[in-house]
KOLTI-115837 format. One line per 10 residues: number of its first residue (from 1); for each residue x, y, z of C-alpha. Coordinates in steps of 0.2 Angstrom, whole numbers, plus 2048, in hexadecimal, padded with zeros to 3 digits. Layout:
REM KOLTI-115837
NUM> X Y Z ~ ...
//
This chain:
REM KOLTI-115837
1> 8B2 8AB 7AE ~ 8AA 8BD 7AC ~ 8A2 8C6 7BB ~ 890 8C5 7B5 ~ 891 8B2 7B0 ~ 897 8AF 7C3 ~ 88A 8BA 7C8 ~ 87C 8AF 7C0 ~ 884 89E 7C7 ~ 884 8A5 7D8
11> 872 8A9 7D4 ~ 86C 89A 7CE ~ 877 890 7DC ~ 876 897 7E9 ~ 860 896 7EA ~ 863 883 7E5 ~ 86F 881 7F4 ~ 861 889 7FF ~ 853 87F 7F9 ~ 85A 86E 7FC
21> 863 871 80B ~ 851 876 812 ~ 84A 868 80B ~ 857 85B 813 ~ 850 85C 825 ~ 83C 85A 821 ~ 840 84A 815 ~ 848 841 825 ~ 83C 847 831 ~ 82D 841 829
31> 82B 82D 825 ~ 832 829 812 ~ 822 825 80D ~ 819 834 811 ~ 809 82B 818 ~ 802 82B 82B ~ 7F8 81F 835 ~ 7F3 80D 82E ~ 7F5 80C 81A ~ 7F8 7FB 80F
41> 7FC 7FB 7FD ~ 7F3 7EB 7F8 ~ 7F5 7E3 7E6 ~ 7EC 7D4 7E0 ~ 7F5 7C9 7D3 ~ 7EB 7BE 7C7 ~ 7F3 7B0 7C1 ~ 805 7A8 7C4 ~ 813 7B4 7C9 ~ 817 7BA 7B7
51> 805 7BF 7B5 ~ 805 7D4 7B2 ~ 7F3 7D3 7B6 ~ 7F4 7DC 7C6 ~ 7E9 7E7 7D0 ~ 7EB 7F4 7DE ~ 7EA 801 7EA ~ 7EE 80B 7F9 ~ 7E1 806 808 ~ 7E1 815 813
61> 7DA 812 826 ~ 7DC 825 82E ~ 7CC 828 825 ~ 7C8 819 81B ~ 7CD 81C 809 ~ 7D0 815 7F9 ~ 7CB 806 7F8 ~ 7B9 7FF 7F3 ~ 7B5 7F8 803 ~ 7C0 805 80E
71> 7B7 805 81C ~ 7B5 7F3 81F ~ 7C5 7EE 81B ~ 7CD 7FA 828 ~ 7BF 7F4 836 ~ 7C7 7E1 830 ~ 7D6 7E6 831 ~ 7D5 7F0 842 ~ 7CF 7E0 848 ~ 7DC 7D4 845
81> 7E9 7E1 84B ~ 7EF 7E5 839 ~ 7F3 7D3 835 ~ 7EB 7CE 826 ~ 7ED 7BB 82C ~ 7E4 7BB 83B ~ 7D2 7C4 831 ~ 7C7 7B7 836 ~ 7C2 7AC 827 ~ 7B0 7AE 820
91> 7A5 79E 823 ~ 798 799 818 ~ 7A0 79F 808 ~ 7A0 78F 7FB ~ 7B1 793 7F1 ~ 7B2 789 7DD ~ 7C0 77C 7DD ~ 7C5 785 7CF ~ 7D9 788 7CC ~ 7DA 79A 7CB
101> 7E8 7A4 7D3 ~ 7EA 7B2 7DA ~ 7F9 7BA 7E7 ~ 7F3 7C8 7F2 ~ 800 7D3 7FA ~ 800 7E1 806 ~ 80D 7EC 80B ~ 80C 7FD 816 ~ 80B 801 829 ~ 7FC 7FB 838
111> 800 803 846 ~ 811 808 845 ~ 816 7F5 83E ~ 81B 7F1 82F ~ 811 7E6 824 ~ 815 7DA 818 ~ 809 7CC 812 ~ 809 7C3 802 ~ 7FE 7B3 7FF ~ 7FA 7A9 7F1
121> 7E8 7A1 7F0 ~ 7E0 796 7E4 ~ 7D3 7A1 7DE ~ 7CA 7B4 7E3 ~ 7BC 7AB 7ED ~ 7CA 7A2 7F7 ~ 7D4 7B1 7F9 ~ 7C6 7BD 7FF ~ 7BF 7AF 80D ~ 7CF 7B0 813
131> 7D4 7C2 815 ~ 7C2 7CB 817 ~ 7C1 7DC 80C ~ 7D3 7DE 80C ~ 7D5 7D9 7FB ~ 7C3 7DB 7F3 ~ 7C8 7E4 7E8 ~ 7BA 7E5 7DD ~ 7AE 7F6 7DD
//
């Protein structure tokens, strides 16, 4: 190998051998998902499980964000401790007995936890008496 054709390798290697070494220690010190404070990513499925007609997003608390109805979701959520289960169920709400499913999920961090929900409910009305704003998502 010539002089000036080692010379570039070293160039071009050398930078690339800096670059990721430096990068090593900040992808370990921070959490893999790269978000802080109390987030969910929420997906609601229509129809059985081999529907493609889902819907989603990332419910941000540390300031309510990006979702419809941010703000109450993370006051419901605050609530209950970050379990989904334990938002008290909405009275008065008259649900059809109609055969509709749909399967809510969530999955993300409540104050420091883990969270893992996933649900299947007979219909939308059924599924948001049940878990408050958390998955309304409707604009």
């Amino acid at each position: 190998m010539t002089r000036t054709l080692r010379a570039i390798r070293v160039g071009l290697l050398v930078p690339l051998a800096l670059l990721l070494a430096g990068a090593a220690p900040a992808a370990h010190a921070s959490p893999r998902h790269g978000l802080h404070g109390n987030w969910l990513s929420l997906a609601v499925t229509r129809g059985d499980a081999r529907s493609s007609d889902t819907r989603g997003v990332l419910l941000l608390c540390d300031p309510p964000q990006g979702h419809a109805h941010a703000a109450r979701a993370c006051r419901q959520l605050a609530a209950a401790g970050g379990d989904i289960d334990r938002i008290p169920r909405r009275t008065g709400v008259m649900c059809p007995m109609l055969y509709a499913p749909v399967t809510a999920s969530a999955h993300g961090r409540w104050n420091g936890r883990r969270v893992d929900f996933t649900r299947a409910f007979s219909n939308s009305c059924v599924m948001k008496a049940r878990t408050g704003a958390v998955f309304d998502l409707s604009s």
